[in-house]
N, C-alpha and C positions, 0 to 999 in steps of 0.2 A: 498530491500529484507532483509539485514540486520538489521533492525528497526524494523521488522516482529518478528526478537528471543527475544525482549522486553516481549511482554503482549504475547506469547508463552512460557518465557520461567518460570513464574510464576508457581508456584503451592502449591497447601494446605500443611503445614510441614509434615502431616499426608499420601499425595497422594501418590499415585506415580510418578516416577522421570521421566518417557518415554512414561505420559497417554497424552501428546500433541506433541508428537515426529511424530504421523499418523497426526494430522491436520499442522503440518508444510511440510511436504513432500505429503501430499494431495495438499495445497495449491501453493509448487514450482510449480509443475508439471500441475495446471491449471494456473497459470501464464506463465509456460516454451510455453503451448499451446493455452494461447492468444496470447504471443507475435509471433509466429509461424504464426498463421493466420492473424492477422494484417500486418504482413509481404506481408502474399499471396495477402492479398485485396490493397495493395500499390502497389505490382508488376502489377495487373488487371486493377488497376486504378479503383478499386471502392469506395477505400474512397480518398479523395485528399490528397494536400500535407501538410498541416497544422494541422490535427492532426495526419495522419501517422499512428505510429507507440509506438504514447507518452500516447494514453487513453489509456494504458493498464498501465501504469506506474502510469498516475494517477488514476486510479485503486486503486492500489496496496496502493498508500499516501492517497488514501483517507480509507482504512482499518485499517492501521498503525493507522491511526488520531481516528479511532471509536474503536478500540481497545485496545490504551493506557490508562492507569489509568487516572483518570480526575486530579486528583494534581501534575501530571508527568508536569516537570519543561521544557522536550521539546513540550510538546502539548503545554502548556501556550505560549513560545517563541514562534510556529510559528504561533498559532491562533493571536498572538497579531500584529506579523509585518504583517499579512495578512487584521486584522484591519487597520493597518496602512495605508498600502497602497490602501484599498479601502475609507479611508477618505480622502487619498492626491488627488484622483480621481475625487471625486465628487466635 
């Protein structure tokens, strides 16, 4: 969630300081109530044990990941160990 105030916390020199301050606090609060319901469908047993309670997390890293700037030095790092490891795979 904190990787999220990265490409949030950008803005035009010229913008305003608090015009992405609603889509950060829009965005907790539909995270805060995926993870809530993901919870319920674990307790129901409608989704198994193996993803749980974690697709909402990767959710969240996969927004982080489309929302960083493309020359941001953490997207390259994990896009490339994630190459990585899909070529020590195959």
């Amino acid at each position: 969630m904190c990787l999220l105030a990265i490409p949030l916390g950008r803005a035009a020199p010229r913008g305003s300081k608090y015009g992405k301050v609603t889509a950060a606090i829009i965005l907790f609060f539909v995270f805060y109530h995926l993870s809530l319901i993901a919870k319920t469908w674990v307790e129901k047993q409608m989704v198994g044990t193996p993803p749980g309670i974690w697709w909402v997390t990767l959710l969240l890293a996969v927004l982080v990941l489309a929302l960083l700037p493309d020359p941001s030095p953490l997207r390259r790092s994990i896009l490339r160990r994630f190459r990585l490891r899909k070529r020590i795979e195959a």
